[in-house]
Backbone bond lengths (Angstrom), bond angles and torsions (degrees), N, CA, C in turn:
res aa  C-N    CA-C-N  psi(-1)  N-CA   C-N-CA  omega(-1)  CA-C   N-CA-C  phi
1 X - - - 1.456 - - 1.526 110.08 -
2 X 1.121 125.62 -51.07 1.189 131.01 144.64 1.533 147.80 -3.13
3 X 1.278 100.76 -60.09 1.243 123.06 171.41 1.662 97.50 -92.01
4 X 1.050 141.14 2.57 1.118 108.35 -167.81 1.682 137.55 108.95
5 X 1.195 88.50 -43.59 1.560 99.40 175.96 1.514 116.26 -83.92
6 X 1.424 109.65 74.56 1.440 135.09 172.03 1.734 115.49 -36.71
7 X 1.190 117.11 -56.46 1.217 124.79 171.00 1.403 139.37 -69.37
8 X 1.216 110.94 -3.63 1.326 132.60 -165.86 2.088 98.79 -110.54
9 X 1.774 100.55 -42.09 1.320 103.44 -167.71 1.941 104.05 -83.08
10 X 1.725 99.29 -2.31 1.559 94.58 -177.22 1.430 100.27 -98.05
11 X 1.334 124.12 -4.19 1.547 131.08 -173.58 1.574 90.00 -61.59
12 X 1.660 93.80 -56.03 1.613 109.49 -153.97 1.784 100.77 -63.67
13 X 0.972 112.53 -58.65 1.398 133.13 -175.56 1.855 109.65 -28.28
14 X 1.482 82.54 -62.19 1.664 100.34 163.25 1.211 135.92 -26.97
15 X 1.561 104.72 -74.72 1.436 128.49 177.88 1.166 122.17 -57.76
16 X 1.834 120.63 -28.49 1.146 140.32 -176.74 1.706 118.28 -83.90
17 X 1.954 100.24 -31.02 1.354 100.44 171.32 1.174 97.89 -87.63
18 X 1.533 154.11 -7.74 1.284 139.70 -174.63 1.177 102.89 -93.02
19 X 1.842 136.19 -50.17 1.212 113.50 167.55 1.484 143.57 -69.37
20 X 1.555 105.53 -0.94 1.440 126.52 -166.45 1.583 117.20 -123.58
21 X 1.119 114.39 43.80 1.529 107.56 -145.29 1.952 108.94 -73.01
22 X 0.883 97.57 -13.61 1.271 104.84 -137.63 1.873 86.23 -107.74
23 X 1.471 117.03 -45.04 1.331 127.66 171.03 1.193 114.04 -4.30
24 X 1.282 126.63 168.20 1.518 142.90 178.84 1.529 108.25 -93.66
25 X 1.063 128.09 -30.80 1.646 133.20 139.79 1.249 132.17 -32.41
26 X 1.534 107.18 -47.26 1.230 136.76 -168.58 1.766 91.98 -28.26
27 X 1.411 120.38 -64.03 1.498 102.25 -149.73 2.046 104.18 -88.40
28 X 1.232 115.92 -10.34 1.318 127.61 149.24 1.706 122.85 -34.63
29 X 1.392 97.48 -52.18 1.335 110.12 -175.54 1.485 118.98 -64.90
30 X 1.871 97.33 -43.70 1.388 105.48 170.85 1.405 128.26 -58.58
31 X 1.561 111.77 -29.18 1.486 98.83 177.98 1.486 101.66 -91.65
32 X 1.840 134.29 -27.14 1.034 91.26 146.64 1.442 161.30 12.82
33 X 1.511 115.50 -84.77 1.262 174.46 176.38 1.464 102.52 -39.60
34 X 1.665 104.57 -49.94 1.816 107.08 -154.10 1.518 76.70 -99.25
35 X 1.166 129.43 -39.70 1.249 116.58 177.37 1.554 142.97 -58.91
36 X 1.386 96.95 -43.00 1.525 112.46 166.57 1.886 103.08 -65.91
37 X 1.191 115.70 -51.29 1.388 111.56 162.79 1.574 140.26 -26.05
38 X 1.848 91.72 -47.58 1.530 101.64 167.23 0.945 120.69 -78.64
39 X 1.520 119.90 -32.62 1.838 124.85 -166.22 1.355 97.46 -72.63
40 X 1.366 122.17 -21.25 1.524 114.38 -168.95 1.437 111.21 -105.72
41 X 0.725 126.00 41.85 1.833 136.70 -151.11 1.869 122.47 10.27
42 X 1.260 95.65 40.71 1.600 87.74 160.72 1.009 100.23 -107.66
43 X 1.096 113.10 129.11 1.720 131.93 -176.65 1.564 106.47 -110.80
44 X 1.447 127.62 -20.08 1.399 116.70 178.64 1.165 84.55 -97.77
45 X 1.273 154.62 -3.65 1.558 132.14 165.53 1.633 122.92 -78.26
46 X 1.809 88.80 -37.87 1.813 95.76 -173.73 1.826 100.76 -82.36
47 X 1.097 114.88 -16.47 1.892 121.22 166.50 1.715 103.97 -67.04
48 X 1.145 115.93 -46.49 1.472 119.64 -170.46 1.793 104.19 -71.49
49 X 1.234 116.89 -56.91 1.551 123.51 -178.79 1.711 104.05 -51.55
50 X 1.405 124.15 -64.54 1.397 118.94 168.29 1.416 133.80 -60.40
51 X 1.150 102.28 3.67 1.318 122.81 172.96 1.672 110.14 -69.41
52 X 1.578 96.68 -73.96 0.987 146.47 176.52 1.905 110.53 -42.06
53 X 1.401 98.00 -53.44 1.908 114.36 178.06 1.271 95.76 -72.07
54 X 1.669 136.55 -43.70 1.300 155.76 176.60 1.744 80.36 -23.13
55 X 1.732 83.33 -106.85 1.434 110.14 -170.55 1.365 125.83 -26.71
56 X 1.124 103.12 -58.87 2.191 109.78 171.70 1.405 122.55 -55.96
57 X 1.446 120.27 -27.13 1.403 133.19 -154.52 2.047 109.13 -133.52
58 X 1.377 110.78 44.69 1.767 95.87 -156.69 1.592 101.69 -79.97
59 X 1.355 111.14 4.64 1.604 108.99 174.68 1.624 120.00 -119.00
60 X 1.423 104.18 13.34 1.301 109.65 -175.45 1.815 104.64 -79.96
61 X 1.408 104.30 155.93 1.639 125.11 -167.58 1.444 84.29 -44.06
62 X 1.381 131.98 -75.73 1.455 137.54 -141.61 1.443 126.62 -106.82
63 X 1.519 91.89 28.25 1.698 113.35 167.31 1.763 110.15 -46.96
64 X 1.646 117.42 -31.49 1.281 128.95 -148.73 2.209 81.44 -79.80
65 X 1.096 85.25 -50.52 1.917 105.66 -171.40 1.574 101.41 -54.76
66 X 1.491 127.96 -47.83 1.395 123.94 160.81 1.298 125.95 -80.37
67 X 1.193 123.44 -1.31 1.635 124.51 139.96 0.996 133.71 -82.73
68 X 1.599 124.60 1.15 1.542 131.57 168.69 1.102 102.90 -94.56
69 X 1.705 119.84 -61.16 1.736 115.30 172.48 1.846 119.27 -31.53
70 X 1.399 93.32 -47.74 1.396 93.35 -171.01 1.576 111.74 -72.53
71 X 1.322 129.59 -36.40 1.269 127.49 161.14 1.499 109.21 -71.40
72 X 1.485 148.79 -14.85 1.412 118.78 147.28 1.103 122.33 -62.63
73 X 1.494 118.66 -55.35 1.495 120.82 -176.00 2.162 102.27 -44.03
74 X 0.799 110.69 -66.52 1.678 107.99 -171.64 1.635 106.81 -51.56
75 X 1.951 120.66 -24.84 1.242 129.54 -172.16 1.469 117.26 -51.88
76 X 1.684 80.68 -48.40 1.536 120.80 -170.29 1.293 127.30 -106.67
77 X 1.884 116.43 19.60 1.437 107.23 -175.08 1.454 113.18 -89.71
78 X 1.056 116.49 -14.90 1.802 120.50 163.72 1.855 100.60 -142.37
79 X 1.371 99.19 111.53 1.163 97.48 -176.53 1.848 110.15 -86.92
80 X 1.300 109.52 23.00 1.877 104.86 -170.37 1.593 87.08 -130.64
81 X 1.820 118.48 -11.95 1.357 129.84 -175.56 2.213 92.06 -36.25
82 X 1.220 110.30 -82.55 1.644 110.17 -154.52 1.898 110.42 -56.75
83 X 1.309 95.25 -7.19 1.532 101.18 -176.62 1.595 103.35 -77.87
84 X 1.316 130.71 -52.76 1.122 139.22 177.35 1.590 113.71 -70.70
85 X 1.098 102.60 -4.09 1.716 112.55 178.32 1.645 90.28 -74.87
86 X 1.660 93.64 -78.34 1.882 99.46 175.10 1.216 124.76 -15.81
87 X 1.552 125.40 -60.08 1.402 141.37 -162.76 1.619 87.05 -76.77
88 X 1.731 160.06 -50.18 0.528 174.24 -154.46 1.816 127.67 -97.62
89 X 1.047 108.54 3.74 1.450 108.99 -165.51 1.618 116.94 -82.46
90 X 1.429 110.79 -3.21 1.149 102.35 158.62 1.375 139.15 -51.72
91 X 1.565 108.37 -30.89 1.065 139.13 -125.41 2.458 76.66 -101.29
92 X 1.232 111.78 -25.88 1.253 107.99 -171.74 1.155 130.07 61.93
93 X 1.336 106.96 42.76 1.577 113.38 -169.64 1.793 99.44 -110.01
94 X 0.823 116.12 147.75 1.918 124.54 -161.45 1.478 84.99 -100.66
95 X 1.985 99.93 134.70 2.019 97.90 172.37 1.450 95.02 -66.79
96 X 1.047 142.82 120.41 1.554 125.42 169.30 1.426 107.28 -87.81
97 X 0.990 114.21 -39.44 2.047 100.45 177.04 1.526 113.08 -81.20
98 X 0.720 128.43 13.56 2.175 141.85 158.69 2.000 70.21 -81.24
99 X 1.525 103.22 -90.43 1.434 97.50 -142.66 1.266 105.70 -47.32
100 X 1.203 138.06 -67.43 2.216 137.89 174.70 1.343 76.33 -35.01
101 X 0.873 158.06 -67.68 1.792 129.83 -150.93 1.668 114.16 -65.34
102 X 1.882 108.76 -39.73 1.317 111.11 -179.58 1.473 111.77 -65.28
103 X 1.570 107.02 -39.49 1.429 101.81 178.89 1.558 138.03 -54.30
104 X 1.825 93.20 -43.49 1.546 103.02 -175.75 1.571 97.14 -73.74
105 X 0.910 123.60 -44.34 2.343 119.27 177.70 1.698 86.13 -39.47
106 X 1.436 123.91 -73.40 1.478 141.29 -136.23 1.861 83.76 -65.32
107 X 1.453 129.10 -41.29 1.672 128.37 176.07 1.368 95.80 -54.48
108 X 1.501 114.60 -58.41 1.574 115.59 -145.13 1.747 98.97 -54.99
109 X 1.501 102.66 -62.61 1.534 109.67 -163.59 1.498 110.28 -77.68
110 X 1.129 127.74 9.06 1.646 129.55 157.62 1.425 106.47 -94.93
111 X 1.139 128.75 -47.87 1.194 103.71 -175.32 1.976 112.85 -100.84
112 X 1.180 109.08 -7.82 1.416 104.60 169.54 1.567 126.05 -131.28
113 X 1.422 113.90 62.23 1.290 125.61 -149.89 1.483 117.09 -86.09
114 X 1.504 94.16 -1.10 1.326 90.39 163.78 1.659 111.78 -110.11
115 X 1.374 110.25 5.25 1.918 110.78 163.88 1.371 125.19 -40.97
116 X 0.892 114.64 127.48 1.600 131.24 175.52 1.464 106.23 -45.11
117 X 1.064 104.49 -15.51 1.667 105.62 -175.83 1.537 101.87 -100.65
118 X 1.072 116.81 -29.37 1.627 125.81 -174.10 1.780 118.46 -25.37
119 X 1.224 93.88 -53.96 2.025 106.84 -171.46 1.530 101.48 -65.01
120 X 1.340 95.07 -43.84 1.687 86.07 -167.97 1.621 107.01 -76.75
121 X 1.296 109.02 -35.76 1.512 95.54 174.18 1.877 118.50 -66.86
122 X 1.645 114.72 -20.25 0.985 85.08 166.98 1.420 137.11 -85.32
123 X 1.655 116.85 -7.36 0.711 108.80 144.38 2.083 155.49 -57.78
124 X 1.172 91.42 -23.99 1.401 111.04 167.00 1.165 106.62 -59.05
125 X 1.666 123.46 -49.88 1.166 134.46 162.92 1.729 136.72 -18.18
126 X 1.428 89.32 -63.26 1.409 114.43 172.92 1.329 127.49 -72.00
127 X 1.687 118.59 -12.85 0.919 146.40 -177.15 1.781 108.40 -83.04
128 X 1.754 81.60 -62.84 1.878 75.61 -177.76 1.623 117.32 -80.37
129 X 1.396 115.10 -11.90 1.456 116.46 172.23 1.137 105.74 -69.54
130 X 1.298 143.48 -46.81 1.654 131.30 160.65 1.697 119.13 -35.25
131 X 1.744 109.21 -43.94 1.156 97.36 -169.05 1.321 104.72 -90.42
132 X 1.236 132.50 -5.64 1.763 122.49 -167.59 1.587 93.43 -96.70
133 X 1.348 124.64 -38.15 1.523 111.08 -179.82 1.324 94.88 -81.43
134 X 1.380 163.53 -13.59 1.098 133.95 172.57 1.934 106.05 -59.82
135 X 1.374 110.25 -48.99 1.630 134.59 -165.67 1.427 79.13 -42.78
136 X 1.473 123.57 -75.61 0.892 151.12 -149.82 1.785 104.22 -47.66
137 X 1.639 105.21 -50.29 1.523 102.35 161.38 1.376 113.30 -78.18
138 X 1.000 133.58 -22.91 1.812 111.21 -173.70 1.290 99.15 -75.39
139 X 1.332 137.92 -17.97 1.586 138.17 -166.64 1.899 102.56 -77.77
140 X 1.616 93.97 -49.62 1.656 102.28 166.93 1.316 119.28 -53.75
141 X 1.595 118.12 -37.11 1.382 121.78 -162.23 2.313 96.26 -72.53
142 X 1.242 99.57 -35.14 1.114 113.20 171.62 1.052 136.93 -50.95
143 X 1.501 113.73 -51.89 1.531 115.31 147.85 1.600 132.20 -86.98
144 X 1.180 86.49 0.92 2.036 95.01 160.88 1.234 99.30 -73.00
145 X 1.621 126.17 -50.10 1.805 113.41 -157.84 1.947 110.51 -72.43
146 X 1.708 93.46 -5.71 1.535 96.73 -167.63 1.847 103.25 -98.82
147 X 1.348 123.98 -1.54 1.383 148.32 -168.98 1.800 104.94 54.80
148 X 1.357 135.13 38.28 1.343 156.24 48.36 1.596 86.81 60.37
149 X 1.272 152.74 30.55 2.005 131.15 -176.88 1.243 111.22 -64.68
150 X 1.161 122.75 -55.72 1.872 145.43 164.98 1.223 93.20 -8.97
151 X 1.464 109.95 -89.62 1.315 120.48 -159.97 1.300 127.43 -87.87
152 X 1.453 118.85 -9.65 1.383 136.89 175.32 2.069 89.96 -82.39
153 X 0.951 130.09 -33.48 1.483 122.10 166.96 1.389 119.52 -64.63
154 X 1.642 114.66 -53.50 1.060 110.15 162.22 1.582 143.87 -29.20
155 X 1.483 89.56 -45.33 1.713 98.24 -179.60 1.466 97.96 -72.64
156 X 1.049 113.80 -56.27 1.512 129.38 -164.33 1.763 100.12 -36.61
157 X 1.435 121.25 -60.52 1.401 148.16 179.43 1.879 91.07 -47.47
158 X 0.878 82.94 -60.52 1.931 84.89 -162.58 1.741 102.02 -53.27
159 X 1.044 116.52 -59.00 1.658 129.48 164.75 1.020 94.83 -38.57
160 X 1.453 141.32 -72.44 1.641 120.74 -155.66 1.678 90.02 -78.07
161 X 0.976 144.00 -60.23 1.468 138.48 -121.18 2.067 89.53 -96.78
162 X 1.190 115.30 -48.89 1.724 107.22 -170.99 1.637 97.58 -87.30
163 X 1.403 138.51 -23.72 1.365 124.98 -176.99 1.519 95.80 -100.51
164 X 1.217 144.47 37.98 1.648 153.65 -179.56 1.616 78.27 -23.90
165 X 2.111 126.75 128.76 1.203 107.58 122.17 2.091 92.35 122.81
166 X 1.580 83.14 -40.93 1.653 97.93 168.25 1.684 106.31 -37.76
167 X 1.363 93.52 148.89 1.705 116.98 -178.01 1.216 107.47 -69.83
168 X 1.411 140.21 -33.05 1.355 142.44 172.30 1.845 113.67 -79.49
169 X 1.226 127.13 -3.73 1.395 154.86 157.68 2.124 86.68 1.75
170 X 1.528 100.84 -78.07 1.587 115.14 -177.21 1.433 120.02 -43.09
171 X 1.536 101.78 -42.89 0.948 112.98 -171.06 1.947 117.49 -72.63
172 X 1.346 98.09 -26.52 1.418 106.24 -173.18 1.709 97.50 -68.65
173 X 1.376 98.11 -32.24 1.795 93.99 -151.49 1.764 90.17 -95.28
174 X 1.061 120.14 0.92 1.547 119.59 152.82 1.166 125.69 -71.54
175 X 1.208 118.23 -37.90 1.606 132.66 -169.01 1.744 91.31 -82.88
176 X 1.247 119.38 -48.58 1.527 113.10 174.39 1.369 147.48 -41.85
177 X 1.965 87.17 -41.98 1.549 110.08 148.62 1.178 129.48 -50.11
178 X 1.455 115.38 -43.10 1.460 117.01 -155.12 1.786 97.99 -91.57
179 X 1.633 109.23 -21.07 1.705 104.55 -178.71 1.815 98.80 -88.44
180 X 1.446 125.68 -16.71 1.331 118.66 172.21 1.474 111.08 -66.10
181 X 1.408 124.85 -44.42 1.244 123.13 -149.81 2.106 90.77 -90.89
182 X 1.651 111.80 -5.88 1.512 103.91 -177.58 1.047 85.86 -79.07
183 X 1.108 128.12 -52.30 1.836 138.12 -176.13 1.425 102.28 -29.73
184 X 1.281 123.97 -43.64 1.353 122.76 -143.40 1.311 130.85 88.87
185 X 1.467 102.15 -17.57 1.970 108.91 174.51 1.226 125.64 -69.87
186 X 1.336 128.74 71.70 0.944 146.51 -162.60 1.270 100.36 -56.71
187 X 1.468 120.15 -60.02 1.295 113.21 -162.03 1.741 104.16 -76.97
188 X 0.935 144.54 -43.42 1.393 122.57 167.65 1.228 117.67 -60.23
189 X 1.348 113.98 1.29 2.220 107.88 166.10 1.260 94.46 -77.24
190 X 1.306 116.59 -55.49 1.552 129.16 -168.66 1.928 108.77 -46.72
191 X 1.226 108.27 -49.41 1.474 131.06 178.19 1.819 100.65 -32.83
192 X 1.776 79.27 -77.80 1.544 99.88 -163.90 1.914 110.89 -50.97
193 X 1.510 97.71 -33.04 1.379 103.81 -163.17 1.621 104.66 -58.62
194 X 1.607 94.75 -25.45 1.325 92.43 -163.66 1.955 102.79 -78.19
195 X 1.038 109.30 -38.51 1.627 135.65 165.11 1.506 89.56 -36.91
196 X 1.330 133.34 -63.67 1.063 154.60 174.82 1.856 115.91 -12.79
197 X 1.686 82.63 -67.17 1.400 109.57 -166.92 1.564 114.25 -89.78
198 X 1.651 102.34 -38.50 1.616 88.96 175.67 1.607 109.92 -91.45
199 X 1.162 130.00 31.75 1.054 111.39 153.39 1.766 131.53 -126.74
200 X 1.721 91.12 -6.53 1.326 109.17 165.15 1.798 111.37 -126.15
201 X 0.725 108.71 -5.53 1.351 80.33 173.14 2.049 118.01 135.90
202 X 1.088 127.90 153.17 1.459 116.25 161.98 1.670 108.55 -59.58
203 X 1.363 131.32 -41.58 1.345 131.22 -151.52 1.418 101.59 -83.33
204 X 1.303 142.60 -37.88 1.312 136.13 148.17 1.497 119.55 -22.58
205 X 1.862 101.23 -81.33 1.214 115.93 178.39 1.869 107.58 -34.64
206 X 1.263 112.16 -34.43 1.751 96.86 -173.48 1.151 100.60 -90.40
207 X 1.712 131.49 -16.51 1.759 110.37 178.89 1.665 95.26 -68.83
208 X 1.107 136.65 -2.49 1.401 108.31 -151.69 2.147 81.58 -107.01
């Protein structure tokens, strides 16, 4: 593992949890396991093993360590995955491994915030909350161009309210305007606009 040779140390790893199952190692091996899994790019294997250590072990020291693996492996199981979402969002299909990735970071650093793993997941964090509320608006922008208000709000709502803080923040509460005023609800366009303005700015308020 050490050196590198990922595949060779999961051979071993293997054989050792199959003849030893039960050992005092036993749960050593497993994170092992999720690890050599990730370094080697199986990601539905090193998701399945921490899964797995998850469930059997929810009070063990290094639950925090199999909740980071498991949110890289899902971080990182198609790394071009949210790009083709973009090009695709008509299509209304949810990134779901962005979100299982936001969630397990969002476990790690609530309940173990002082984990060694903590910073970097929140950064990972911040990363995919930009990209899921953006998704989240092009899907709105989608059923805005179809006059769609219902549900072109909906998205819009979910973007501001579950990605709190996201870079597209303006943008959600623009798109909100424009499905209030299809609505006819004037006065909650008016509301938001104002929502709009004191929290970003006059220059927003005029792109919209």
């Amino acid at each position: 593992m050490e050196s590198g040779n990922y595949r060779k140390a999961i051979q071993i790893y293997e054989m050792l949890r199959a003849r030893f199952p039960f050992s005092d190692v036993s749960k050593q091996i497993q994170l092992e396991l999720m690890y050599g899994y990730y370094m080697s790019g199986q990601q539905e294997q090193a998701i399945d093993m921490a899964e797995q250590f998850l469930r059997e072990n929810p009070t063990h020291p290094r639950v925090d360590y199999a909740l980071y693996i498991q949110g890289l492996a899902y971080f990182e199981k198609d790394p071009g995955l949210l790009e083709r979402w973009f090009k695709r969002a008509s299509d209304g299909r949810p990134p779901r491994d962005a979100d299982l990735a936001f969630s397990l970071f969002s476990r790690l650093v609530q309940r173990y915030p002082a984990s060694e793993y903590a910073d970097d997941a929140r950064q990972r964090m911040v990363y995919l909350k930009n990209r899921l509320a953006a998704y989240e608006n092009t899907v709105a922008h989608f059923y805005l161009e179809r006059d769609a208000f219902v549900a072109a709000l909906n998205r819009a709502k979910t973007a501001l309210e579950t990605y709190h803080g996201a870079e597209s923040g303006a943008e959600s509460l623009r798109i909100m305007i424009d499905a209030y005023e299809g609505l006819g609800m004037l006065g909650l366009a008016e509301d938001t606009r104002r929502v709009l303005e004191k929290n970003f700015g006059d220059d927003h308020v005029a792109q919209n």
